[in-house]
C-alpha positions as CSV (number, residue, x, y, z in Angstrom):
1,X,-11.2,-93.9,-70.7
2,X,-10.4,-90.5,-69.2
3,X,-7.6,-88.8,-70.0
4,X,-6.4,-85.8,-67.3
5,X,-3.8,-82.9,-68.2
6,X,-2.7,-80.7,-65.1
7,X,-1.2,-76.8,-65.9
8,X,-0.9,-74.0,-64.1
9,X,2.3,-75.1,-62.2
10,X,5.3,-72.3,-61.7
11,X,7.2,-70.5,-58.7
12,X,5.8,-68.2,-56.3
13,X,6.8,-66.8,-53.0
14,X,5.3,-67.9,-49.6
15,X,2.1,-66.4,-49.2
16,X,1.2,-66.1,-53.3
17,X,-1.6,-67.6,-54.8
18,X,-1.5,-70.2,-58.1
19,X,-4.4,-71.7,-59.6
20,X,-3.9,-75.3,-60.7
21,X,-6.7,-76.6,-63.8
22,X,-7.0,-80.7,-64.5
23,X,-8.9,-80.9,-67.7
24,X,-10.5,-84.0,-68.8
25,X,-11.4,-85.8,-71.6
26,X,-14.9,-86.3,-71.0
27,X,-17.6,-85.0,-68.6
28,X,-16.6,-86.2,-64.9
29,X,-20.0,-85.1,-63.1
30,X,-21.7,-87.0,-60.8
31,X,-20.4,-90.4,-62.1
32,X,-17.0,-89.7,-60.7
33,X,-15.1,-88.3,-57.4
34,X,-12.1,-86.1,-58.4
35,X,-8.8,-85.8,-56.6
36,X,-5.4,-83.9,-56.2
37,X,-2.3,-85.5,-54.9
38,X,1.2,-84.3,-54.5
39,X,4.5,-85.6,-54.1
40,X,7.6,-83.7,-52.7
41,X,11.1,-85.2,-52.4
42,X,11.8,-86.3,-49.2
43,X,7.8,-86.8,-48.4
44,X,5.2,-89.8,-49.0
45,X,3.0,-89.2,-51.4
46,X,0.0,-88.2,-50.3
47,X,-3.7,-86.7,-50.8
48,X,-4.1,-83.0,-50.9
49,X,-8.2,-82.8,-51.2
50,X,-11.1,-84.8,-53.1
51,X,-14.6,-84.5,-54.2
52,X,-17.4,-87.1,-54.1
53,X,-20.3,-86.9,-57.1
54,X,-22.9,-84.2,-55.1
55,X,-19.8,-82.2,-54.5
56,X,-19.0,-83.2,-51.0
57,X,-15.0,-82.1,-50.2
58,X,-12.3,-83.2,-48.3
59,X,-9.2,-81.7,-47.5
60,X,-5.8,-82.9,-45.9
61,X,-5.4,-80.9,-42.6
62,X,-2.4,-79.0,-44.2
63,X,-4.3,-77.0,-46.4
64,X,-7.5,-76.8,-44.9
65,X,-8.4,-72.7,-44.9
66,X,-5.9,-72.1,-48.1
67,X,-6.9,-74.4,-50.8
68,X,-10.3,-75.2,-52.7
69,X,-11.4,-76.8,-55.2
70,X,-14.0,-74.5,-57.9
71,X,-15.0,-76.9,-60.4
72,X,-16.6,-76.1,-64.1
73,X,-18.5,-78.9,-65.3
74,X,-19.5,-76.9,-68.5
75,X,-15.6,-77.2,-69.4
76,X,-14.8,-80.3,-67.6
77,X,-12.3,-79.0,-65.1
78,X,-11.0,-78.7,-61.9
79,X,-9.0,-76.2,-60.1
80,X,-7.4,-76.2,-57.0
81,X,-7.1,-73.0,-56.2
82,X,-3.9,-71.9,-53.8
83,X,-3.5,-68.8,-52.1
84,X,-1.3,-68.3,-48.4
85,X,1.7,-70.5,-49.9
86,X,4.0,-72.2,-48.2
87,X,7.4,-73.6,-48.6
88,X,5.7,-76.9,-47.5
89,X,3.6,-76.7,-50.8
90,X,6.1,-77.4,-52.5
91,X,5.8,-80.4,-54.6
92,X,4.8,-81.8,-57.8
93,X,0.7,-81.7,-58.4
94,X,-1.4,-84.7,-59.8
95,X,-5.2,-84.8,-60.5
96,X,-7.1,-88.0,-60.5
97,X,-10.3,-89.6,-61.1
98,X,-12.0,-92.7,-59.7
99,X,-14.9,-93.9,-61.3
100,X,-16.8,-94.2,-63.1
101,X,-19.6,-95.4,-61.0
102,X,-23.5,-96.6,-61.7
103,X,-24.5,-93.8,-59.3
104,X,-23.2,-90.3,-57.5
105,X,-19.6,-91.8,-56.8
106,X,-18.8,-91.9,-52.9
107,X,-15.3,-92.1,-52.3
108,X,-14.5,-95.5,-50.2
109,X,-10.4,-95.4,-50.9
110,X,-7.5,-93.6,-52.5
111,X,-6.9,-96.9,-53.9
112,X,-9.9,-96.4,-56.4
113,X,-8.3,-93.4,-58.3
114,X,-7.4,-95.1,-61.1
115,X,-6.8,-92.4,-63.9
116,X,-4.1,-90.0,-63.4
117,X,-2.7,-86.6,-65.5
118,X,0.9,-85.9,-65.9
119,X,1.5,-83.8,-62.9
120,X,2.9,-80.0,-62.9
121,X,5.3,-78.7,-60.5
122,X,4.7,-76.0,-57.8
123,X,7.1,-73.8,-55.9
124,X,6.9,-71.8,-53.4
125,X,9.9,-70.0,-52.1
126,X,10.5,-68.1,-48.6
């Protein structure tokens, strides 16, 4: 079973950059599509951007231009990497992981993200 743990969470004004990391427990490559959710009071909860297994990305509208996802397969983790912050980013940060699969995983619902890490918390202040 994998096992995710989010860091890299803190306060920044609008327009700063953070660099989130999910590190997992095992090697995700492939097998697996990778995800990062967030959740702000007052909002649904909903996807921010995800990877299928040949790398294949896809972002929410909201961040499209800002955010990206680097990934190091040699360390197991992912980054979602925030610069041009906005008060609207505000919100706490999950990683996830669907899989995994007999072949390259191709994302066919949100529903399928069944392993989650703890979340950290991102602020971004005007």
């Amino acid at each position: 079973q994998v096992q995710l743990v989010e860091s890299g969470g803190g306060s920044v004004q609008a327009g700063g950059s953070l660099r989130l990391s999910c590190a997992a427990s095992e090697n995700t490559y492939e097998n697996y599509c990778m995800g990062w959710f967030r959740h702000a009071p007052g909002k649904a909860p909903g996807i921010v951007v995800h990877i299928d297994g040949r790398g294949t990305t896809s972002y929410a509208d909201s961040v499209k231009g800002r955010f990206t996802i680097p990934k190091d397969n040699a360390k197991n983790t992912l980054y979602l990497q925030m610069n041009s912050l906005k008060p609207e980013d505000t919100a706490m940060y999950y990683c996830a992981a669907a899989g995994p699969y007999g072949g390259y995983c191709v994302l066919a619902s949100v529903s399928e993200f069944g392993y989650w890490g703890q979340g950290t918390q991102v602020t971004v202040s005007s």
